[in-house]
Backbone as ProteinMPNN parsed JSONL, in Angstrom:
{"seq_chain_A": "XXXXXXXXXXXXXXXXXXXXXXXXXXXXXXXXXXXXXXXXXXXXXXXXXXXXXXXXXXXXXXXXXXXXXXXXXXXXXXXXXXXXXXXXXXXXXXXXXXXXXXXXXXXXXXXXXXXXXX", "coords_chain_A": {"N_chain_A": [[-17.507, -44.589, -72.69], [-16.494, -42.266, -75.055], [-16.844, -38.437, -75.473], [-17.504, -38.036, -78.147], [-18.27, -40.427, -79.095], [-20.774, -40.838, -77.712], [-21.682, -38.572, -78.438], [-22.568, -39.057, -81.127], [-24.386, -41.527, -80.724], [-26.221, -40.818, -79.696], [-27.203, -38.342, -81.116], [-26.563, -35.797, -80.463], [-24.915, -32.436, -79.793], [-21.766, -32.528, -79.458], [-20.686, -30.07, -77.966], [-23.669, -29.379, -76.67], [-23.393, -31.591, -74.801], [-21.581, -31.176, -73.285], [-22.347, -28.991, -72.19], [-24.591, -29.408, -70.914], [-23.214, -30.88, -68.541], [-21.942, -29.18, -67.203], [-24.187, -28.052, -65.847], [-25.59, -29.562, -64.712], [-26.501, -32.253, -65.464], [-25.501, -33.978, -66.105], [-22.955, -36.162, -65.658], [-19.5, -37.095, -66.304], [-16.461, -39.197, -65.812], [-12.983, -38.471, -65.42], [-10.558, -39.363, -67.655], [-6.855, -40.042, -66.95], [-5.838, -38.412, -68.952], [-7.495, -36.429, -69.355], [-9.424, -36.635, -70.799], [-13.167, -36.753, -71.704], [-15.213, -39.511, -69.732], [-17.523, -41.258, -70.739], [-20.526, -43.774, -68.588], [-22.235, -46.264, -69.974], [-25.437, -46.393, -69.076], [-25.38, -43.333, -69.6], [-26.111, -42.783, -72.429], [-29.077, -43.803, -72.174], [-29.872, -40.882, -70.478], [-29.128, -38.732, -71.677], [-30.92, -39.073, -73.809], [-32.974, -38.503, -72.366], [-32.631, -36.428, -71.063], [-33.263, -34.811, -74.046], [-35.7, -35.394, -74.089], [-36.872, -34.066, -72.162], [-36.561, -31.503, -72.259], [-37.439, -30.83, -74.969], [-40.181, -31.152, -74.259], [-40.178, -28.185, -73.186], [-38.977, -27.666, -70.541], [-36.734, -25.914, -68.775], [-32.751, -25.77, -68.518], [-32.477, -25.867, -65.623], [-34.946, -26.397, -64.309], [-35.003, -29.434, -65.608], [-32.619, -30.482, -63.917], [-33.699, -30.742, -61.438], [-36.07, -32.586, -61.779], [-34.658, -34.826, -62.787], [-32.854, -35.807, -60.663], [-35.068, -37.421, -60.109], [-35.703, -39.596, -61.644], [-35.875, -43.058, -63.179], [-33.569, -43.642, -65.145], [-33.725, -45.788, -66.886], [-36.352, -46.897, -66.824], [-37.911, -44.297, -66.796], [-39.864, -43.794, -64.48], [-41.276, -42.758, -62.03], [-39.839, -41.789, -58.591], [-39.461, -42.328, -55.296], [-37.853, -39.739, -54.151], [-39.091, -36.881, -55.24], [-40.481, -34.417, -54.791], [-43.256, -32.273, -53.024], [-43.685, -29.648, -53.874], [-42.162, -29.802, -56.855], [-43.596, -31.645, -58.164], [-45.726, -30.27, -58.129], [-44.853, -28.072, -59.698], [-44.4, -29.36, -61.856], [-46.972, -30.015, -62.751], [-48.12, -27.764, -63.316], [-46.13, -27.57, -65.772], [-47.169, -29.232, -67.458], [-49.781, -28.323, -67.66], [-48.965, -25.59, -68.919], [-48.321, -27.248, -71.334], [-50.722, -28.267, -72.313], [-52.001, -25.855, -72.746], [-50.516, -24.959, -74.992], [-51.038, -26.777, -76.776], [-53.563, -26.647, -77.282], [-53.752, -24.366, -78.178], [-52.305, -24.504, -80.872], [-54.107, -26.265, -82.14], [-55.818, -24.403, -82.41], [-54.943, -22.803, -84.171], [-54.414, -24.212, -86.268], [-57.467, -25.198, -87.189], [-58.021, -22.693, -87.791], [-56.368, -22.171, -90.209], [-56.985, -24.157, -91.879], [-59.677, -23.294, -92.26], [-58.827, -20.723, -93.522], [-57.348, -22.002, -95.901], [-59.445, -23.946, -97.505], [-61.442, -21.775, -98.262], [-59.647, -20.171, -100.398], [-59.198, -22.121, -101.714], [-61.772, -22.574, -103.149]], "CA_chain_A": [[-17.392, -44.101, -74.051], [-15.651, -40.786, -75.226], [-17.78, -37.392, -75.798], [-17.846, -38.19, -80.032], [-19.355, -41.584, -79.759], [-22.104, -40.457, -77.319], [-22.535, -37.699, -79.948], [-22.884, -39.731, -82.54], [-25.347, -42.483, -80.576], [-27.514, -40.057, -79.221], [-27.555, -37.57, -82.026], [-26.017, -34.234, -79.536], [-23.802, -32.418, -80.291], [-20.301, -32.552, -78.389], [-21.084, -28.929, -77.314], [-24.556, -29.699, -75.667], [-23.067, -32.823, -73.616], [-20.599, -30.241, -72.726], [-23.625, -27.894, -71.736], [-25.227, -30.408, -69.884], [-22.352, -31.345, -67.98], [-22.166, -27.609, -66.26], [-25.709, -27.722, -65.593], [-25.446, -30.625, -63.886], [-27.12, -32.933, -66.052], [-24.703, -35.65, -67.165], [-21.952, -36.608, -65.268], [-18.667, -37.886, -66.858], [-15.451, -39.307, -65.408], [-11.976, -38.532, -66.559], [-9.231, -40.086, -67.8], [-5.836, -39.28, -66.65], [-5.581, -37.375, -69.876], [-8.276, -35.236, -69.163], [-10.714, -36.699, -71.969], [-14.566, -37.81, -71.015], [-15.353, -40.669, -70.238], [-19.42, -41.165, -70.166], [-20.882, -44.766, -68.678], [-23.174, -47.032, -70.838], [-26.571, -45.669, -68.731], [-25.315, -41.796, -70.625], [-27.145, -42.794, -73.225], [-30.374, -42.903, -71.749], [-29.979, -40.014, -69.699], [-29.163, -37.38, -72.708], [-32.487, -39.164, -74.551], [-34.604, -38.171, -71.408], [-32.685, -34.649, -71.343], [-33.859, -34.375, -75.071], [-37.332, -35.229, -73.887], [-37.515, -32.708, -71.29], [-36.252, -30.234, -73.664], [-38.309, -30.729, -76.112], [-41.395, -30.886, -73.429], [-40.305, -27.117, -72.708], [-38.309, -27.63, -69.252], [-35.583, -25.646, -68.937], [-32.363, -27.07, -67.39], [-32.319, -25.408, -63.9], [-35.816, -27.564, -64.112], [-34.688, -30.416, -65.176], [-32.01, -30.899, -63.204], [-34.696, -31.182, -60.472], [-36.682, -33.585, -61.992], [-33.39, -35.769, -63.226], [-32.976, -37.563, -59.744], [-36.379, -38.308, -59.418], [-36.49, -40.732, -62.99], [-35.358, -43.952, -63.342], [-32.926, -43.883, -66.684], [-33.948, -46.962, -67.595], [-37.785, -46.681, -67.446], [-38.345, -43.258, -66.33], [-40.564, -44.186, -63.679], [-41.244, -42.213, -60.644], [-38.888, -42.376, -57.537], [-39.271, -41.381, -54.085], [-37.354, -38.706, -53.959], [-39.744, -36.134, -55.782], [-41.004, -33.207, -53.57], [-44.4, -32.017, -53.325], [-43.002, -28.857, -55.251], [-41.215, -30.791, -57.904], [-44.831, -32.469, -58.466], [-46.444, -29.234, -58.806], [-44.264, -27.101, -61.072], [-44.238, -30.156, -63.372], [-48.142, -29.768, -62.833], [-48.287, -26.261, -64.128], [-45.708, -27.236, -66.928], [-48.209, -30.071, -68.286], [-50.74, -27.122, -67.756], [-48.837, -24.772, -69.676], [-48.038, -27.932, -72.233], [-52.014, -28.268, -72.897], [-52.507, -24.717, -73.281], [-50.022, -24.855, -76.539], [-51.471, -27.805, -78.004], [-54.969, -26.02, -77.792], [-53.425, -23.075, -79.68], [-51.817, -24.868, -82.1], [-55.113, -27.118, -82.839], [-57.303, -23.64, -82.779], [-54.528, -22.269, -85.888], [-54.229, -25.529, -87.48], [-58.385, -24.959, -87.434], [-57.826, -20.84, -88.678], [-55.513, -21.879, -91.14], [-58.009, -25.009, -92.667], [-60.517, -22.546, -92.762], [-58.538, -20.026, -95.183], [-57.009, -22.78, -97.193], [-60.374, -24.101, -97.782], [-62.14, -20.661, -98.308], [-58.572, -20.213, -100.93], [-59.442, -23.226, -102.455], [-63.395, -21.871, -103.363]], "C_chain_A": [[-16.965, -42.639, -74.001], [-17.103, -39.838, -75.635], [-18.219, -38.144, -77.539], [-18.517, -39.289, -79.713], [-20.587, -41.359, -79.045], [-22.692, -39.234, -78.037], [-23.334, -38.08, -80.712], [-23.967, -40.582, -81.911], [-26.227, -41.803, -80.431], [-28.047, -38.865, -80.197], [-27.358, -36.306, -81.164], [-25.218, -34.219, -80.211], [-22.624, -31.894, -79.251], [-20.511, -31.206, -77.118], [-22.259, -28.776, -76.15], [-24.07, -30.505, -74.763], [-22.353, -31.963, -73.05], [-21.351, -29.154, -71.365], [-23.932, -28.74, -70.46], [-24.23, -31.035, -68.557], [-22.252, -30.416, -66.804], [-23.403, -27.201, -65.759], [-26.089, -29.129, -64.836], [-26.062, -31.899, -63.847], [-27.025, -34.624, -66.294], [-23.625, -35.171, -66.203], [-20.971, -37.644, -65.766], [-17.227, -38.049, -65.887], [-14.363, -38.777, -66.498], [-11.402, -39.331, -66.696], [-8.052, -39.294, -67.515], [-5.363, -38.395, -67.757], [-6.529, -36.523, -70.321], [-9.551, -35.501, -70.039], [-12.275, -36.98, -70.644], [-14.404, -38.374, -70.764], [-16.702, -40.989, -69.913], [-19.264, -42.837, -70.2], [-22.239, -45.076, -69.714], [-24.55, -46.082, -70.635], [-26.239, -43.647, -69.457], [-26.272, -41.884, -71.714], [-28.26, -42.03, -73.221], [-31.006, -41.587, -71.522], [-30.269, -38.672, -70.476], [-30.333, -37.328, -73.476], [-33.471, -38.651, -73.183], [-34.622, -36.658, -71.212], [-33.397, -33.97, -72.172], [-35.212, -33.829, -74.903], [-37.973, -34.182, -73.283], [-37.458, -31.674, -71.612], [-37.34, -30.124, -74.523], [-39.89, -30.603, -75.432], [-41.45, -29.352, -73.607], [-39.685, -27.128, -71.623], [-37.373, -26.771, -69.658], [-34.696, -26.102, -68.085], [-32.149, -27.085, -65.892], [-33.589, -26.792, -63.639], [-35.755, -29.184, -64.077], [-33.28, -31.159, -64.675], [-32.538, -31.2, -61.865], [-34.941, -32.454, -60.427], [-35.741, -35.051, -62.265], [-33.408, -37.292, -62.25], [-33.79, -38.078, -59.368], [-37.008, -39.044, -60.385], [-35.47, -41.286, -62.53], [-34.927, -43.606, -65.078], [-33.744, -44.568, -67.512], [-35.212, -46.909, -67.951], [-38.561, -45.1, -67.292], [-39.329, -42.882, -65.739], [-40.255, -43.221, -62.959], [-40.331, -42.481, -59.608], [-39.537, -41.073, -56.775], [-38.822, -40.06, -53.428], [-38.241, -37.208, -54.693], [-40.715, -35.292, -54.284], [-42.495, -32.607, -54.298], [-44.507, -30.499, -54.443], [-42.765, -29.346, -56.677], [-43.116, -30.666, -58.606], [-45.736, -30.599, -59.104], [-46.077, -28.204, -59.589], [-44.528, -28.552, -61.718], [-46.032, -30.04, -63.379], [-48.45, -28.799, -63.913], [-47.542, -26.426, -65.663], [-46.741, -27.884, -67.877], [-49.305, -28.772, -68.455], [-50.552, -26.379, -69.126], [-48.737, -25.566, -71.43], [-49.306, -28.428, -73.076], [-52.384, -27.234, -73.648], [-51.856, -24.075, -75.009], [-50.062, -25.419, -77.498], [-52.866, -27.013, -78.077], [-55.144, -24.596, -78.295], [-53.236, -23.204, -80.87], [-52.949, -25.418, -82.572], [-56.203, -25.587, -83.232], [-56.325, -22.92, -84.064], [-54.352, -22.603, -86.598], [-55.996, -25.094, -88.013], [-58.416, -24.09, -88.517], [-57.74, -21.546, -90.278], [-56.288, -23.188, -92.689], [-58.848, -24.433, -93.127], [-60.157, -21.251, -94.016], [-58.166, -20.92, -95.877], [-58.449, -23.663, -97.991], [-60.902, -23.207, -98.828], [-60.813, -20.391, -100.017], [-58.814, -21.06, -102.021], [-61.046, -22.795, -103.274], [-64.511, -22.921, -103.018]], "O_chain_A": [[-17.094, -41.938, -72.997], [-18.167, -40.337, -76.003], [-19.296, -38.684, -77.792], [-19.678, -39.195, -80.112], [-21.599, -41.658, -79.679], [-23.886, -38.972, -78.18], [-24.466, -37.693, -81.002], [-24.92, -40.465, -82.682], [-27.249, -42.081, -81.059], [-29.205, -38.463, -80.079], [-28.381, -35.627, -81.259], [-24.707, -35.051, -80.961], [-22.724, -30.983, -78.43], [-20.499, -31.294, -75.89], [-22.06, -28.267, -75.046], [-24.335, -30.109, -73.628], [-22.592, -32.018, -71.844], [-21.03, -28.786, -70.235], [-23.519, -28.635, -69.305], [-24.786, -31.66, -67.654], [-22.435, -30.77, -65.64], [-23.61, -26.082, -65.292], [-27.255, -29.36, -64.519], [-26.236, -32.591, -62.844], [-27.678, -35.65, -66.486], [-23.421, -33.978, -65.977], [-21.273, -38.838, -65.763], [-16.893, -37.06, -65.234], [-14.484, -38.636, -67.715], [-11.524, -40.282, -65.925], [-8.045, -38.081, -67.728], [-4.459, -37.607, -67.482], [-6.506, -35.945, -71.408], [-10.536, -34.763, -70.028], [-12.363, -37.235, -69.443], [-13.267, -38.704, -71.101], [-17.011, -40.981, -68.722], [-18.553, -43.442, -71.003], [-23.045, -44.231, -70.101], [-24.904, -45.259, -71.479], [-27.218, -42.934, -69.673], [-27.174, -41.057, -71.846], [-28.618, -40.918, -73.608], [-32.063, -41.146, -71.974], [-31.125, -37.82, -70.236], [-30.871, -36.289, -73.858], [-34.689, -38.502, -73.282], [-35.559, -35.861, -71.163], [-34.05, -32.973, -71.867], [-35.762, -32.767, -75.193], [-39.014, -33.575, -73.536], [-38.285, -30.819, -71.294], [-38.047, -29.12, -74.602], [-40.746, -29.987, -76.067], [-42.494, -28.919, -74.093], [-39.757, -25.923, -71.385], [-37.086, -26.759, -70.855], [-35.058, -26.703, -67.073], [-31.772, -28.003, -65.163], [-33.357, -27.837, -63.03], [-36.134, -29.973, -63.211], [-32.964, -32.287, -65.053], [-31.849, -31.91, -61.132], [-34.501, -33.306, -59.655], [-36.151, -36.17, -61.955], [-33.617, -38.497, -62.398], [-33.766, -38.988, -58.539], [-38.214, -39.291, -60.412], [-34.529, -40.831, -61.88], [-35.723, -43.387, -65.991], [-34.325, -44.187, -68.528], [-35.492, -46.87, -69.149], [-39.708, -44.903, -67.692], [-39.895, -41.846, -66.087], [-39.142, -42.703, -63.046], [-39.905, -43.633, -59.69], [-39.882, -39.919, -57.027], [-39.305, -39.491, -52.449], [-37.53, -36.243, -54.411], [-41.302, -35.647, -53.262], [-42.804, -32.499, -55.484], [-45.191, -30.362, -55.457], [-43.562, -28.994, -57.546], [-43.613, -29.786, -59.308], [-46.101, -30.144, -60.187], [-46.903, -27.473, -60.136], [-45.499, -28.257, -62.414], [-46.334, -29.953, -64.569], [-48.896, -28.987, -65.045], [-47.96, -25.79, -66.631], [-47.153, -27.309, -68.884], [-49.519, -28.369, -69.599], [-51.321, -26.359, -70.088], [-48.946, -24.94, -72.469], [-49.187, -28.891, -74.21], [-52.897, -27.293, -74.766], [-52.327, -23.271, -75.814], [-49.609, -25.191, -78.62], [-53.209, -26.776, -79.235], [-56.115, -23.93, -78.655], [-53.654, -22.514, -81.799], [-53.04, -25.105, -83.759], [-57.107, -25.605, -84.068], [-56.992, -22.461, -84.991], [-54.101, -22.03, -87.658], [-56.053, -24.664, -89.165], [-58.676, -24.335, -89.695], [-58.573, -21.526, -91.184], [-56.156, -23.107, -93.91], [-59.141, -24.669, -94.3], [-60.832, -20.918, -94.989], [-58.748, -20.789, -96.954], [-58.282, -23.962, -99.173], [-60.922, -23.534, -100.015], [-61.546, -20.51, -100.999], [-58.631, -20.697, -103.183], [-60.843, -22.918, -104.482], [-65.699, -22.612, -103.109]]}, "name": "protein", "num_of_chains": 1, "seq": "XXXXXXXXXXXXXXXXXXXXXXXXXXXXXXXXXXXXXXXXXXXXXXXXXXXXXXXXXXXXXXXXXXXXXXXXXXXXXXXXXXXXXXXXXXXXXXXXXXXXXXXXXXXXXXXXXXXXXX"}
């Protein structure tokens, strides 16, 4: 498939796949006229980028972590280094420590709208 329709399936935009491409994320073939051309499994791959994005990874990171999921189920693989394993340790770490901020200002912020309320 061409850059636009994996835009459009995955909800990126042309520019990110672009991004991702130089970062060594996504890999596309060409065509002798220089266009994209992304396989079927692209899909997946840009939804698991999203994910890791949206975790907080950045992409030096996950371009690490990349060859050590399965697309399809994003299962574990062999290839993962005892490193690997422990920065993603620390990120879950750091990924607790911002849900138990956000739940202590969701708290704060119950307690003035309450208090607001009389």
């Amino acid at each position: 498939m061409r850059i636009g329709e994996l835009a459009r399936r995955t909800g990126v935009s042309e520019r990110s796949l672009r991004y991702y491409e130089t970062q060594g994320l996504l890999a596309a073939e060409r065509t002798p006229g220089g266009h994209r051309e992304y396989a079927e499994a692209a899909v997946d791959r840009v939804v698991r980028i999203q994910e890791l994005y949206a975790a907080g990874l950045c992409s030096s990171k996950i371009a690490q972590l990349l060859p050590c999921m399965r697309d399809g189920d994003g299962g574990p693989s062999a290839v993962a280094t005892p490193k690997l394993v422990a920065d993603l340790t620390a990120e879950r770490a750091r990924i607790d420590r911002t849900i138990a901020d956000l739940l202590r200002s969701r708290d704060t912020l119950d307690e003035v709208i309450d208090a607001a309320r009389g």
